[in-house]
VEXDREN-2710 file (C-alpha; in Angstrom, 1 decimal):
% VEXDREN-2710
k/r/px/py/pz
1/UNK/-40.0/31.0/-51.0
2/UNK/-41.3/28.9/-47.5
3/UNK/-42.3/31.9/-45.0
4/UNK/-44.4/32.5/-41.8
5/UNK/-47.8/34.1/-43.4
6/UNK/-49.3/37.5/-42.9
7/UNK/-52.7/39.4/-42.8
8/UNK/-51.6/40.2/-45.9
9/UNK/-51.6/36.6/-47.4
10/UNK/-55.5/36.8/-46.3
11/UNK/-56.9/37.0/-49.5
12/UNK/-54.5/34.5/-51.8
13/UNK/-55.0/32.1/-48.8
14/UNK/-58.7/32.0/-49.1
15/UNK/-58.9/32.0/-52.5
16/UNK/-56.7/28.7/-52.2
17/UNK/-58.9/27.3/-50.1
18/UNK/-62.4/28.0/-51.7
19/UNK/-60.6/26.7/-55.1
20/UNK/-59.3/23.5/-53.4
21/UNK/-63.2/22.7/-51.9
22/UNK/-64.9/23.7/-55.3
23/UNK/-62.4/21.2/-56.8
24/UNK/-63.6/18.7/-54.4
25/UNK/-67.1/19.4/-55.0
26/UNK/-66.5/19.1/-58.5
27/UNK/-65.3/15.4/-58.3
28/UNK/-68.0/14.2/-56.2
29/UNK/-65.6/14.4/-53.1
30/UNK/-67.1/15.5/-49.7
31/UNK/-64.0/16.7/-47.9
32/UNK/-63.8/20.5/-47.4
33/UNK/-67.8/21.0/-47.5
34/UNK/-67.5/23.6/-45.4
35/UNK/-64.9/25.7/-46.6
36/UNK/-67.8/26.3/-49.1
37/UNK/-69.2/28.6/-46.2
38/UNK/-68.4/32.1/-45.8
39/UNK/-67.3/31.2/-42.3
40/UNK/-64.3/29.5/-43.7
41/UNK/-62.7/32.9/-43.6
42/UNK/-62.8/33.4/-39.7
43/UNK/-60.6/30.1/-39.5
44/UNK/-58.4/31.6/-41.8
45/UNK/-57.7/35.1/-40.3
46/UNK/-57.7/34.0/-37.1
47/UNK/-54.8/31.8/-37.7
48/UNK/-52.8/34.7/-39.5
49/UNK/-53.1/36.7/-36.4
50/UNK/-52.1/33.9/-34.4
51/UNK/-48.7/33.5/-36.9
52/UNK/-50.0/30.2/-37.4
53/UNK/-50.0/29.9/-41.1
54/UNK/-47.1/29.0/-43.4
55/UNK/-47.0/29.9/-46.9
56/UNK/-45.1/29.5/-50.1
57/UNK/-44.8/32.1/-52.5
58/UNK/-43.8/32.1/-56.3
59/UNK/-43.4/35.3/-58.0
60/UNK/-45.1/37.1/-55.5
61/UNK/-48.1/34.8/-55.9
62/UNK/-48.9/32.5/-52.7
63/UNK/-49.8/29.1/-54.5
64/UNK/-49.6/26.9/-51.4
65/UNK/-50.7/27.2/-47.5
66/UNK/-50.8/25.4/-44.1
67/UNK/-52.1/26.1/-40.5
68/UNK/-50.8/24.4/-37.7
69/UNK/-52.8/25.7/-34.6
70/UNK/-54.1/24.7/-31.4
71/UNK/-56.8/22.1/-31.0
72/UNK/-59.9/23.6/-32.3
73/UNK/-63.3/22.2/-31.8
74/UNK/-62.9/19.6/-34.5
75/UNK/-59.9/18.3/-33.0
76/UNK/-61.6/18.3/-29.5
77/UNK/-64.7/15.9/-31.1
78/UNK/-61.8/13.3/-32.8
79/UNK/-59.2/13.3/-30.5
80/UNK/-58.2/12.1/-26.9
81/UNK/-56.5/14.5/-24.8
82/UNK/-56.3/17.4/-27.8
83/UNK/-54.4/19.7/-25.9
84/UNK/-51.3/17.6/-25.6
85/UNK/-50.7/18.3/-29.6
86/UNK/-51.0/21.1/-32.3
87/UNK/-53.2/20.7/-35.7
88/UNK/-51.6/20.3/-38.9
89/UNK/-55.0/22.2/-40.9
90/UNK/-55.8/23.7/-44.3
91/UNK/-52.7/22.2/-46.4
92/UNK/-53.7/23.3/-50.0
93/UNK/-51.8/24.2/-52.9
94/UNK/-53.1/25.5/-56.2
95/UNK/-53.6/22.9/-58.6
96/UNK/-51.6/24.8/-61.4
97/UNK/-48.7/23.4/-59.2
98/UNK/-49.5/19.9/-58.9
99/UNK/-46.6/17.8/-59.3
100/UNK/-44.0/20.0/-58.0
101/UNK/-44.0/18.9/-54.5
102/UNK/-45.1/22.0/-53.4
103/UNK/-47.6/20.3/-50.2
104/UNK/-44.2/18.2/-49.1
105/UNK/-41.9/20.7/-48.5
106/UNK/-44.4/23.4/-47.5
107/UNK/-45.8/20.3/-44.8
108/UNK/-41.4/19.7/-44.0
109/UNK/-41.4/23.3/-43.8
110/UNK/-44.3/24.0/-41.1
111/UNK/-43.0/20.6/-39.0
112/UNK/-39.6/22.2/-38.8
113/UNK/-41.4/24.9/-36.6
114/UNK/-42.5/23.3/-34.0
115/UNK/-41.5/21.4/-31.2
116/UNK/-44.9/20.2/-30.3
117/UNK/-46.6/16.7/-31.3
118/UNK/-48.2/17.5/-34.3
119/UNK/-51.8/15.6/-35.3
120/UNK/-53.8/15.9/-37.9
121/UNK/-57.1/14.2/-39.6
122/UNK/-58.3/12.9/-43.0
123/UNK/-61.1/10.8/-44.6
124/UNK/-60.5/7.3/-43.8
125/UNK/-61.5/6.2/-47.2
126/UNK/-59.0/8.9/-49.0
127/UNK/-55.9/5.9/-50.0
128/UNK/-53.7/8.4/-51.1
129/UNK/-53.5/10.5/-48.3
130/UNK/-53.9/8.3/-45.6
131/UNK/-50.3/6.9/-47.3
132/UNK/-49.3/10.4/-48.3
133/UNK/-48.7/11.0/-44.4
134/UNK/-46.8/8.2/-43.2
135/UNK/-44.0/9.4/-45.8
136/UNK/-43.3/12.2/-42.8
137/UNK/-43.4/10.3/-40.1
138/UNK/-46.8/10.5/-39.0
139/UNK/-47.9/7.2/-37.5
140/UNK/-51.5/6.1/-37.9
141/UNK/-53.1/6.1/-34.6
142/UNK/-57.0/4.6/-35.7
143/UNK/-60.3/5.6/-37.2
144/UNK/-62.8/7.6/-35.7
145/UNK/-65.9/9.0/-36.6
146/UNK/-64.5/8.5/-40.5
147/UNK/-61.7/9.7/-40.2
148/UNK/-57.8/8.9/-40.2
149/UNK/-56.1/9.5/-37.0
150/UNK/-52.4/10.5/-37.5
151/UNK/-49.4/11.9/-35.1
152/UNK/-46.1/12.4/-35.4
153/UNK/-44.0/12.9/-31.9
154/UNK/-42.1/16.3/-31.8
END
């Protein structure tokens, strides 16, 4: 089930996101780094307050999660004119799901509630996702700063 997050998603949500970064870690990966930090979880609940945070949920068990929030201070250092567009952020999904799709339609599922331009980021040498976005629409804006630029008009 695709649904609008809660506080009480907090925990499962973070757990995600710590697993997802370790993952990284473990494969020699540097994206995520600082989701290793305990102030990973201030990002986190301040988007569940905000109503930001979409979620889907198997048997009562949240195995994937995305924000899409206002420009935060990463968005302001990458991008021109970050207040014309909200940030597609955090879009993890436990990796006991891989290969069900679960990041597509949770991603079709967060777009579909919003009429804003939508941006979002990645590491400009990650192949797979910088194709993985255009599938959505997203067109690929440039590089900066080493990373993939990407937008999709509302």
């Amino acid at each position: 089930m695709f649904r609008v997050a809660t506080l009480d998603d907090f925990a499962a949500i973070d757990e995600l996101i710590v697993k997802k970064a370790k993952e990284f870690q473990v494969a020699g990966k540097s994206q995520w780094v600082k989701y290793l930090e305990p102030s990973r979880s201030d990002y986190v609940r301040h988007d569940l307050t905000k109503g930001t945070v979409f979620v889907y949920e198997r048997d009562h068990q949240v195995v994937g999660a995305v924000s899409l929030i206002p420009p935060t201070d990463w968005d302001h250092n990458l991008w021109d004119h970050p207040n014309d567009a909200v940030y597609l952020h955090r879009l993890v999904t436990d990796s006991s799901a891989k290969g069900e799709r679960i990041g597509e339609r949770l991603m079709q599922f967060a777009l579909s509630h919003t009429t804003s331009t939508v941006r979002l980021d990645c590491v400009a040498d990650n192949a797979f996702l910088n194709g993985y976005y255009l599938q959505f629409g997203f067109r690929y804006i440039r590089e900066r700063d080493g990373f993939s630029l990407f937008e999709k008009q509302a």
